[in-house]
C-alpha positions, 0 to 999 in steps of 0.5 A, a space after each residue: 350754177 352759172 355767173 350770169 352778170 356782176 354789179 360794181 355799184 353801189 353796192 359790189 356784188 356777182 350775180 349766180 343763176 341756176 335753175 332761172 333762179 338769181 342770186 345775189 353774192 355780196 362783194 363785201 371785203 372779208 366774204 371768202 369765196 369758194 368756187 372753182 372756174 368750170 366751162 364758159 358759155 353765153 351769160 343769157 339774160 337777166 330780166 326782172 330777177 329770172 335768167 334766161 339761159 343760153 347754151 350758146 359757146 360765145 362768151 360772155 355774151 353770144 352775138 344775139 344777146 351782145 348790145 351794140 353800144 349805140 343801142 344801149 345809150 341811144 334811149 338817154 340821147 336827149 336827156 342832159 349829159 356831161 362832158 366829164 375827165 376821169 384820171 387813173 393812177 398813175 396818169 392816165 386820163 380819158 374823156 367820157 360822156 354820161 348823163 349829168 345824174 350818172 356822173 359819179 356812178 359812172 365814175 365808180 362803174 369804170 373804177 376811176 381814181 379822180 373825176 370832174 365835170 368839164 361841160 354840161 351840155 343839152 343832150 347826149 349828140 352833143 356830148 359826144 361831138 364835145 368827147 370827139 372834139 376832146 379826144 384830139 389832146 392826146 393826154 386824153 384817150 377814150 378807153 381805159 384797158 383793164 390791163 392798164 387800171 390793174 397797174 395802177 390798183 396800187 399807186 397814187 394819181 400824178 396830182 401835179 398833172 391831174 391838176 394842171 389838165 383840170 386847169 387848163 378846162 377850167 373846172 372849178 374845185 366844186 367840179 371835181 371829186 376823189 373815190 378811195 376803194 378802201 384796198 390798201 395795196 403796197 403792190 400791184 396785184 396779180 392778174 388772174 381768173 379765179 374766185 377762190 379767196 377773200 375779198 379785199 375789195 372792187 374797183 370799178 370792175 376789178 375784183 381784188 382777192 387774197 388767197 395764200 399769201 399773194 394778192 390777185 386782181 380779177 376782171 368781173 367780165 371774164 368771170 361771166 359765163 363760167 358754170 361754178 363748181 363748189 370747190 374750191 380752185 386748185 389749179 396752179 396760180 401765179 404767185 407774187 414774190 411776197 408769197 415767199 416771205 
């Protein structure tokens, strides 16, 4: 059995395949996962619930089955797009550009804490010449590291800042929306490739877990790929402070 993709929105859940067989695994809070990491090769393909798999070493995905993302957003170039501002706590803020009707999925996609439309634009061209213009302010950066979104899983946003940016393009308060992932966290998770534990919750593609006593943030991506024994992982783990009462 192989991790072959995972599903952030709207409902967190990883897909399994074995066989050509997919499976869906909900990422519910409280669903205990079981599972140790084997080796980790090419994800193949999911087309219309059956996997096409590939034996390929790149991971998680070999260069034939890699999209470029020019290719995978050129289709949606003419549609309506917005220009949108996404703010991730503490305070780091990135432009993006999406169509208008993806706009708080696409929030959530990438696990943003705030989120507002600055501009509403023709098509997709023009939305990026308006991200490019955009990136110049360098309070606004164009990528977010997951590394960066993991430190943040548990502080607040800098509202005083948030606000200020959001002033400054004139977005109206029907423009802007808040997401609370529902994780509870006093601090910051640590860092690791497992799925042994229970959920505490996703945000955008980080999955948080508890297992023995520290809390562990999980890159879903790094997670596709890896062939799935059903025992549970017993390799050592870093382990936070509070583990040791």
């Amino acid at each position: 059995m192989q991790v072959v993709g995972y599903e952030p929105v709207p409902d967190p859940a990883l897909l399994l395949a074995e066989d050509g067989e997919v499976t869906r695994i909900a990422l519910d809070p409280g669903t205990e996962l079981d599972y140790a990491l084997g080796e980790r090769h090419c994800a193949g393909t999911v087309q219309n619930g059956t996997h096409d798999a590939c034996p390929n070493p790149g991971a998680p995905y070999c260069e034939t089955h890699t999209v470029p993302w020019s290719v995978a957003n050129n289709a949606d170039s003419d549609e309506e797009h917005v220009v949108y501002l996404a703010a991730f706590a503490p305070d780091t803020f990135k432009v993006g550009v999406t169509r208008t009707w993806r706009l708080e999925t696409r929030l959530r996609e990438q696990g943003a804490d705030r989120g507002a439309r600055a501009f509403v634009v023709d098509d997709g061209r023009i939305a990026r010449e308006v991200e490019s213009d955009l990136n110049e302010d360098d309070r606004l950066t164009e990528w977010v590291r997951v590394p960066t979104k993991v430190s943040g899983l548990h502080r607040e946003v800098d509202e005083r800042s948030w606000s200020a940016l959001l002033g400054e393009f004139g977005v109206d308060d029907a423009d802007r929306v808040a997401f609370d992932y529902g994780l509870g966290l006093t601090d910051q998770p640590v860092p690791e490739t497992l799925l042994a534990g229970t959920v505490r919750g996703v945000k955008g593609r980080v999955l948080v877990l508890d297992r023995a006593g520290t809390t562990y943030a999980v890159d879903l991506r790094d997670l596709v790929g890896h062939e799935l024994d059903g025992e549970r992982e017993d390799r050592d783990l870093q382990s936070s402070l509070g583990a040791f009462g």
